[in-house]
N, C-alpha and C positions, 0 to 999 in steps of 0.2 A: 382880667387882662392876661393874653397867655403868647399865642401865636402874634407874629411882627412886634412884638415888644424889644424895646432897645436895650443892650445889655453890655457894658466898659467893663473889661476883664484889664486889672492892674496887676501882672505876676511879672516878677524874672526871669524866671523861669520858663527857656523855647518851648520842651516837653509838656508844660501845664497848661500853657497857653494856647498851645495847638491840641492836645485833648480837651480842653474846654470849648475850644472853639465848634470844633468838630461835634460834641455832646449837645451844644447849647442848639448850634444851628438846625442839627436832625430835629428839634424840638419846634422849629419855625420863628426862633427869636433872631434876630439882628444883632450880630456880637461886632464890638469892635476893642483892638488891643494891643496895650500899652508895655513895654516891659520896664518903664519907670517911673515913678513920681510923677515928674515935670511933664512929660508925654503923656501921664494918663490924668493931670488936671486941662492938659490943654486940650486933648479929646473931649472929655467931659464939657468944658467951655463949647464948644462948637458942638458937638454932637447931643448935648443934652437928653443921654439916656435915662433909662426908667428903672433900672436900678446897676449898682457896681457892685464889682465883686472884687477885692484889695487883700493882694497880699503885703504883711506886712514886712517882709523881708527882702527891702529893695534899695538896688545900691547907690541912689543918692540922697533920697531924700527920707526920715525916717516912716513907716506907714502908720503912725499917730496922726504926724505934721500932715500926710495928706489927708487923713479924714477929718484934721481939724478946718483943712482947706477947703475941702468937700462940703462938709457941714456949715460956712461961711457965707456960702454962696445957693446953696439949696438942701430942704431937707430930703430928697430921695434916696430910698434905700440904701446901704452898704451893708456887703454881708462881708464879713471878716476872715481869709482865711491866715491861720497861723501855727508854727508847731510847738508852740508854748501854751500848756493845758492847763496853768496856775489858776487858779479863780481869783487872785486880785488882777492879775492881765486883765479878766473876761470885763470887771466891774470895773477897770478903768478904760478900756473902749467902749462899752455900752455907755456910761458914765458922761465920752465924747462925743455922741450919738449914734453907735453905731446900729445897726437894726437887729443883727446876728452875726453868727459867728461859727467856723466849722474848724477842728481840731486835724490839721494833716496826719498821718493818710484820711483822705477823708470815701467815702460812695457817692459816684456819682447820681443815686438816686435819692441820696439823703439832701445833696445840693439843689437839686430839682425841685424838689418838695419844698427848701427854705427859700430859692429862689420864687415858687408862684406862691407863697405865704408872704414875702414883700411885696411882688404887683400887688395883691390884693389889699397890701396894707392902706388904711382908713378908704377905700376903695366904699364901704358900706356907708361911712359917713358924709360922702358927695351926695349934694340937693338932694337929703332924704334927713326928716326928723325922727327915721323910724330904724333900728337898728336892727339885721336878723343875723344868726349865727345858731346855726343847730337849733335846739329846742330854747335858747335863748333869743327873748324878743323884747328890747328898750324903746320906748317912748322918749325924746329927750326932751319935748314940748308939757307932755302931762306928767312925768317922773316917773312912767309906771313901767314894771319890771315885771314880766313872767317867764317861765320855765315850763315848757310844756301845756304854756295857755294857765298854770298854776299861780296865782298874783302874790308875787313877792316885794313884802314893805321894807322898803327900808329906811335908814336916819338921811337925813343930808348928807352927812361925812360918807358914809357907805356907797353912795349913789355919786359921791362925785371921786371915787373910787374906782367906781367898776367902770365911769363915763373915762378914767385917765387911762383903766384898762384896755376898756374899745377901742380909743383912738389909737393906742399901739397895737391892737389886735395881733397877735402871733410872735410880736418880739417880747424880749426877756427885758423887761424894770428892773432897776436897782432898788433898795432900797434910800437910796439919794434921786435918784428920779422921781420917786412917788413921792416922798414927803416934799419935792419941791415944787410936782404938780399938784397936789391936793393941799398940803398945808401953808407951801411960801415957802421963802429962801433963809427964815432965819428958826427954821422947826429942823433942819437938815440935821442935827446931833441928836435927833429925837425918834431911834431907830425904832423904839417900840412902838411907835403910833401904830408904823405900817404892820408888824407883827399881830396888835391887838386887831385892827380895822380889816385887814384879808382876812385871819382867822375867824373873826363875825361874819363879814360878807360870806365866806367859803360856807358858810354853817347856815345860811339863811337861803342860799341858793342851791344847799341841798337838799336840807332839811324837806319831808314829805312832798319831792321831787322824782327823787331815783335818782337823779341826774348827780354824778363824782368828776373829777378830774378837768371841770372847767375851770379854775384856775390852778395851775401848776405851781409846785416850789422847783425854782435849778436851785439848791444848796449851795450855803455858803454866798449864792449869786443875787438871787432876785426870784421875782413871780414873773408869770405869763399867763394869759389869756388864751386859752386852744380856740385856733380856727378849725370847725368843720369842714369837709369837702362840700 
């Protein structure tokens, strides 16, 4: 999904809003934009776009509260802009759903690239039991995993791992997000699961592969799953 796709820009900022605007649309997307809160959950309402783009430093409402409001009413994309670079920040909006996130000043080609990495997000897991990503290719019906047509076994745990992976394909997990889509909500103080089970997985999906850097560490933050183009 790339060209006509709908896009809610939530900034305060005239200047950002209007180079966003300007960036998004030479790209053939449909931008529409809010310079508050309130204004950009009531677009959203009506305009049901295909992904937002929220900053969080807006003057009435805080931009936690509206991605909690966001996230209430639908999961689509929100990519986070903010100029607080903390990594508990990051892992407490991912944490509220957010999809990602870009550290002001940001490139507008790096937003570009996080923006069609959300269209696409679980875009591969509509009416298809068959997962493809790069040399990565999941069965969800038989279990079966290969890498380069390589058939890679894995445990159950492993495999309902990498399936909580795919369906976030391109966004960053917390560590509180995995354990509470693979293990349940009362394994969440049990941060080594996700440590021991990615570094398996990571090692079994390389191992006499070639194939590195399918799932990524952001430090301190979480894992992610790289989408190839």
């Amino acid at each position: 999904m790339s060209s006509g796709a709908r896009i809610l820009v939530i900034d305060d900022e005239k200047s950002i809003r209007r180079f966003l605007e300007i960036s998004l649309e030479s790209q053939g997307y449909i931008v529409f934009l809010a310079k508050t809160g309130s204004d950009g959950i009531h677009l959203f309402e009506g305009q049901h776009p295909d992904v937002v783009i929220l900053d969080l430093g807006l003057p009435d409402l805080p931009g936690q509260e509206v991605l909690r409001q966001l996230r209430q009413k639908s999961d689509v994309p929100v990519i986070i802009l903010t100029v607080n670079n903390t990594d508990k920040e990051k892992e407490t909006l991912l944490d509220l759903g957010a999809d990602d996130y870009l550290t002001k000043p940001f490139s507008m080609t790096e937003l570009m690239a996080r923006v069609r990495v959300a269209l696409r997000h679980g875009a591969h897991l509509k009416d298809s039991s068959i997962y493809q990503n790069g040399p990565l290719t999941v069965d969800f019906q038989t279990r079966d995993v290969t890498i380069n047509s390589i058939s890679v076994k894995l445990t159950p745990t492993e495999f309902d791992l990498l399936k909580t992976l795919i369906k976030y394909a391109g966004r960053i997990l917390t560590q509180t997000q995995l354990l509470r889509e693979v293990w349940g909500p009362y394994a969440q103080q049990q941060s080594h699961y996700v440590r021991i089970y990615v570094g398996q997985l990571r090692r079994k999906l390389e191992k006499n592969t070639g194939i590195t850097g399918l799932i990524t560490t952001e430090q301190g933050i979480g894992y992610r799953l790289s989408v190839y183009e």
